[in-house]
C-alpha positions as CSV (number, residue, x, y, z in Angstrom):
1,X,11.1,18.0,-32.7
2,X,13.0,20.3,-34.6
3,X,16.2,21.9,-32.7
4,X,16.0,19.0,-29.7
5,X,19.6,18.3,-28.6
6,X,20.3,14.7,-28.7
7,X,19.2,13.3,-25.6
8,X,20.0,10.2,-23.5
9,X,18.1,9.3,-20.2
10,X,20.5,7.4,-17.9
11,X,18.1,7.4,-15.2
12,X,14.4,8.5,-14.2
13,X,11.9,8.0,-11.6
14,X,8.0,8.3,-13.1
15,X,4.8,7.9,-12.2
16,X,2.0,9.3,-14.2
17,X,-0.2,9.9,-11.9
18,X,2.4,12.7,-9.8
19,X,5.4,14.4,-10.8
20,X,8.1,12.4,-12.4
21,X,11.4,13.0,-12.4
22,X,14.4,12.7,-15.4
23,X,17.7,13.2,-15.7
24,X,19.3,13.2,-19.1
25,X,22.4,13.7,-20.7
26,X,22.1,16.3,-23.2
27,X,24.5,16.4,-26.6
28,X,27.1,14.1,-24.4
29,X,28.2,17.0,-22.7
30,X,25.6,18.1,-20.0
31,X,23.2,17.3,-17.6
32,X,19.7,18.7,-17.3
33,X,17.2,17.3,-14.9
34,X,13.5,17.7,-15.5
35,X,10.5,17.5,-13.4
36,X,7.1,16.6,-15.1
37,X,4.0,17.4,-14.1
38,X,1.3,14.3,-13.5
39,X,-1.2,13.4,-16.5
40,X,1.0,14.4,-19.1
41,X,2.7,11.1,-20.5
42,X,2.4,8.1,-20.0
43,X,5.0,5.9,-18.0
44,X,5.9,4.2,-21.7
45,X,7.1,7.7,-22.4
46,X,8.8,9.0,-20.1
47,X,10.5,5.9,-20.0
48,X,11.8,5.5,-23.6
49,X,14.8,6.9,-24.1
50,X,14.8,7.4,-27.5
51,X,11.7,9.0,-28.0
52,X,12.0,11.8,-25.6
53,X,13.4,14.5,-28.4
54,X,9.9,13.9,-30.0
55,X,7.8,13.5,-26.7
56,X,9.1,16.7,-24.9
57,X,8.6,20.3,-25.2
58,X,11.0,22.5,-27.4
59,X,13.4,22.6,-25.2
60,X,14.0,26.8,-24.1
61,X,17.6,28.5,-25.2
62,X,20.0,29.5,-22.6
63,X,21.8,28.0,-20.1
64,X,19.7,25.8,-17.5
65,X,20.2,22.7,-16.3
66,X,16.9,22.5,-14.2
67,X,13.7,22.0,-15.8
68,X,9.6,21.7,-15.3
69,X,7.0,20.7,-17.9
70,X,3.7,21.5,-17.5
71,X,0.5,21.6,-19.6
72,X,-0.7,24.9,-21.1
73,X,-3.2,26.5,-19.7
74,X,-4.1,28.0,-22.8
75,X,-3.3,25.0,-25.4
76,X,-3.6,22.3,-22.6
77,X,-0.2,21.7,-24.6
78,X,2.9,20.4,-22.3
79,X,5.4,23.6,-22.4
80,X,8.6,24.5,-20.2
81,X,6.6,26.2,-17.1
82,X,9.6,27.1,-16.2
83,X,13.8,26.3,-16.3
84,X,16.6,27.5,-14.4
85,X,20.3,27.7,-13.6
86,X,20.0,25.8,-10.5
87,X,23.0,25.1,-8.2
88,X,22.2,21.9,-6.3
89,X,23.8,20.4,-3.7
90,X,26.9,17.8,-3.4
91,X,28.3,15.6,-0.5
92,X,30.1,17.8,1.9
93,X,32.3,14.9,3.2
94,X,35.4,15.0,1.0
95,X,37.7,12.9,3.0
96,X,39.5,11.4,-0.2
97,X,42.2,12.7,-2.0
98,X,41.2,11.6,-5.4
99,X,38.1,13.6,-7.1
100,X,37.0,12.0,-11.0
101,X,34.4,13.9,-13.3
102,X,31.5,11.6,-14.1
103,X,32.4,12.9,-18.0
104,X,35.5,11.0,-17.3
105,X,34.0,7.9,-17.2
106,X,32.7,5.2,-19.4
107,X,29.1,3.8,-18.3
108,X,29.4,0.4,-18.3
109,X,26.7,-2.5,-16.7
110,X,24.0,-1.5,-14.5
111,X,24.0,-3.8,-11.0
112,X,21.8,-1.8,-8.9
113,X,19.5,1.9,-9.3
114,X,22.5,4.2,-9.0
115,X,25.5,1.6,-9.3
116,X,27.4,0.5,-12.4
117,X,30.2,-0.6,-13.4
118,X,32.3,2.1,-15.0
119,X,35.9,2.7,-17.0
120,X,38.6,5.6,-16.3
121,X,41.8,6.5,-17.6
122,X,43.0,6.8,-13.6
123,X,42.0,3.0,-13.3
124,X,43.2,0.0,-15.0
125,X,40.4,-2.3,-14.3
126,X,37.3,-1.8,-14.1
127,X,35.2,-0.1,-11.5
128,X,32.0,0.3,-9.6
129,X,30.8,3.8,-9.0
130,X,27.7,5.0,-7.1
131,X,25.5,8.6,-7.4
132,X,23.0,10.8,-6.5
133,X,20.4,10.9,-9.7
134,X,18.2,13.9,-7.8
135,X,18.6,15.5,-4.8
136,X,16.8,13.9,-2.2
137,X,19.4,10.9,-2.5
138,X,21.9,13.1,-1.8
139,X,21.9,12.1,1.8
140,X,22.3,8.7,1.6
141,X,25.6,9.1,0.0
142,X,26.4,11.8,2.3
143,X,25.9,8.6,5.0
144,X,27.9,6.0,3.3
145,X,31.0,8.3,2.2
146,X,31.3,9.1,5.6
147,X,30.5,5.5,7.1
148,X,33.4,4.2,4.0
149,X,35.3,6.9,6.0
150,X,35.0,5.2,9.2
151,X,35.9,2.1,7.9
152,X,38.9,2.5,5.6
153,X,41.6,0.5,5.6
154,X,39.7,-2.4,7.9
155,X,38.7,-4.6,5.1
156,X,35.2,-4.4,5.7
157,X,33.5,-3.0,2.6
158,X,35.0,-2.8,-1.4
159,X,38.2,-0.2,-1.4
160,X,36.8,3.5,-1.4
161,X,38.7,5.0,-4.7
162,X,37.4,8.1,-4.8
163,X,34.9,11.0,-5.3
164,X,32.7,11.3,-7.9
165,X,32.1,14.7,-9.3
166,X,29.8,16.2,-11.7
167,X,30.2,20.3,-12.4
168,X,32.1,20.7,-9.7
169,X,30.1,18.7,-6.6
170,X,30.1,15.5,-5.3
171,X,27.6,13.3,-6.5
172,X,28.5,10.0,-5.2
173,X,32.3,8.2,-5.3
174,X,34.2,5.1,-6.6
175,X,35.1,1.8,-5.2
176,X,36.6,-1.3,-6.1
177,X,35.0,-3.9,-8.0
178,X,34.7,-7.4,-6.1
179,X,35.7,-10.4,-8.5
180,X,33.2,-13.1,-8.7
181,X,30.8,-12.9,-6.4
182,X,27.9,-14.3,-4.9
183,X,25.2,-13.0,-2.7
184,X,25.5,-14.7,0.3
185,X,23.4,-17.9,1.7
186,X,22.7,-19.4,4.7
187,X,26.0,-21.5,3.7
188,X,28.1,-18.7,3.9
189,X,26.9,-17.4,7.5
190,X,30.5,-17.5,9.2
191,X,32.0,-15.4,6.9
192,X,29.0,-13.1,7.5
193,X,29.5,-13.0,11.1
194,X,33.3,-12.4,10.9
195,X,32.9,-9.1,8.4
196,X,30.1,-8.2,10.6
197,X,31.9,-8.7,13.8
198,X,34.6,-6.6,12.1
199,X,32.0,-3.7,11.8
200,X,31.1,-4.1,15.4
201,X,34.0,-3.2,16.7
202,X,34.6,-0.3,15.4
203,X,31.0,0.8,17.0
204,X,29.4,0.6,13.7
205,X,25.9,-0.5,13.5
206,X,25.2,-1.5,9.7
207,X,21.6,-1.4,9.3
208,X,20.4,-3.5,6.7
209,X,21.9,-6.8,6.5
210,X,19.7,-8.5,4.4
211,X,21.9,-10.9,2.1
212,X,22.2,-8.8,-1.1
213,X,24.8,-7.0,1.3
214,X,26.8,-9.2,1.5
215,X,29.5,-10.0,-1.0
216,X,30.7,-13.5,-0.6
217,X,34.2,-14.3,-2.5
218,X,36.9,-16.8,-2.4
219,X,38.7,-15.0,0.5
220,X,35.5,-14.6,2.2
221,X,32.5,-11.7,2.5
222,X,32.5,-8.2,1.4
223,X,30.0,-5.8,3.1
224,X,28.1,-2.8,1.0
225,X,25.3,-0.5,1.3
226,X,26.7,1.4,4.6
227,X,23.8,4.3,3.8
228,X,21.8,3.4,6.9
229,X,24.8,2.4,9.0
230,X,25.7,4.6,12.4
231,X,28.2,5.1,15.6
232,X,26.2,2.8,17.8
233,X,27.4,2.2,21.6
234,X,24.7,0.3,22.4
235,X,25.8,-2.9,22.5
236,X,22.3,-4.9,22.7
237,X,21.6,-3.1,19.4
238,X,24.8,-4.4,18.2
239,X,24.4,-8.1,19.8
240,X,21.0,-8.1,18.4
241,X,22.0,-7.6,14.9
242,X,24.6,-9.8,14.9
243,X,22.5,-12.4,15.9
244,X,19.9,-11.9,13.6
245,X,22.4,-12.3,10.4
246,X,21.0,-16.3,10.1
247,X,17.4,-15.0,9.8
248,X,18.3,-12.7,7.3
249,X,20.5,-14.9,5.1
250,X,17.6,-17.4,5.3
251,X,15.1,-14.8,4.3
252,X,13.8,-15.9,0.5
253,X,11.3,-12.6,0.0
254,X,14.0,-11.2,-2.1
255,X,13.9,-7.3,0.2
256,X,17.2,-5.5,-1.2
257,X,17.9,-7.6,-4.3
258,X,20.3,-6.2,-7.1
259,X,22.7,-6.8,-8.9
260,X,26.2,-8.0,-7.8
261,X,29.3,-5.2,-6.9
C-alpha cells in the first residue's frame, strides 16, 4: 500500500479462526504489536513477512505502538478499529546490573520461539537472548529471571548477562551461549543427576526436565528453561523428580524439543 512503513515480522502467533497476534518491527526503529480479528486472513498471510505492507490496513498517523484490525462494518473492509499509545508491562525483577536495548543488538539464529542467538558491542562473542513477544509471556520471564537469580554463581544454568530492554522495560535478559552442545540422552544421565542434584539443594524444584533441558557439553550438563521452576521444601517432590530424570531422558515423543542454547 502506498505510505506503509517498511515492515518486518520477527515473531507472530495466528490462527484464522480467532484473534492473531503480530509483532513487527516498523522502519528498523520501532515496535508495534497488532491484534487481528479472526476471518480476516488467512494464516499464509499473516505469516509472510514480506507481504504484510500490501496485506494490512493503511496504517493510522500518530504515535501508537498498539494496534487492532478489524473488518468494516460498512465496507466489510479490514481497517484500524482502533490503535493506541499503550504502556505495557516489563519484568519487575531487575536483580542485574547490566541493562542492553534490544535495538542494540543483532538478531542472529533462531533456537527456540523467543530464543536466539544475538550480537552486541558489550559482548565479544556471541550470545543467546530470551523475550517476551506479547504480554501474557511476560510472566514466565518474570519466573526464570528470578529462578537465574536464585541460582547465580552455582554453575547450574548458562551465565545470566543481563537484562533485556525494549523502550525502557524489561522484556526478557541475556545469557551465555553453551559451546557445542547436545541434548542430552539416556547416555548422559549422570551428568543429569549431578546438575540436578545441584538445583536440589538449593530447594529448587525445576519443573520440566524433559531432555531438551538439558545441555550436555564436554565439561558436563547445562540446565535451561527455569520458567516453571520454584522454592520447594518438599523433599518427596524433590526425590521424586530426581528420580524420574531416566524416564525422561528415555522419553522419544519429542515434548519440549528446540533448538540447541
Amino acid at each position: 500500500m502506498d505510505n506503509q512503513p517498511q515492515i518486518e515480522l520477527p515473531q507472530a502467533e495466528v490462527d484464522e479462526n480467532t484473534q492473531s497476534f503480530l509483532r513487527l518491527l516498523i522502519d528498523e526503529r520501532s515496535i508495534k504489536y497488532i491484534t487481528i480479528d479472526p476471518g480476516i486472513y488467512s494464516d499464509e498471510d499473516m505469516c509472510f513477512g514480506p507481504g504484510l505492507s500490501t496485506v494490512l490496513p493503511k496504517f493510522p498517523p500518530g504515535d501508537w505502538n498498539d494496534g487492532l484490525v478489524s473488518k468494516s462494518p460498512d465496507s466489510g473492509q479490514p481497517y484500524f478499529a482502533s490503535c493506541s499509545n499503550t504502556e505495557f508491562p516489563g519484568v519487575e525483577n531487575t536483580w542485574h546490573e547490566i541493562f542492553v536495548d534490544y535495538m542494540q543488538l543483532s538478531i542472529g539464529r533462531k533456537l527456540r520461539t523467543g530464543i536466539y542467538e544475538a550480537t552486541c558491542q558489550s559482548f565479544s562473542d556471541t550470545i543467546v537472548i530470551k523475550f517476551a513477544r506479547f504480554e501474557w509471556e511476560l510472566q514466565y520471564l518474570e519466573n526464570e529471571t528470578t529462578a537465574y537469580q536464585w541460582i547465580s554463581g552455582h554453575d547450574i544454568g548458562p551465565r545470566f548477562l543481563g537484562h533485556l530492554t525494549k523502550n525502557g522495560r524489561v522484556i526478557g535478559f541475556l545469557m551465555e551461549a553453551i559451546s557445542n552442545p547436545h541434548h542430552a540422552t539416556v547416555d548422559d544421565l549422570e551428568a543429569c543427576q549431578d546438575v540436578l542434584s545441584r538445583l536440589h539443594k538449593l530447594g529448587i524444584q525445576h519443573g520440566d526436565t524433559n531432555r531438551f533441558n538439558f545441555l550436555v557439553h564436554d565439561s558436563g550438563a547445562t540446565l535451561i528453561d527455569f520458567d516453571t521452576s520454584q522454592r520447594c521444601d518438599d523433599q518427596e517432590l524433590l526425590v521424586n523428580e530426581f528420580e524420574g530424570l531416566s524416564t525422561r531422558l528415555n522419553d522419544s515423543s519429542g515434548r519440549g524439543g528446540g533448538g540447541l542454547l
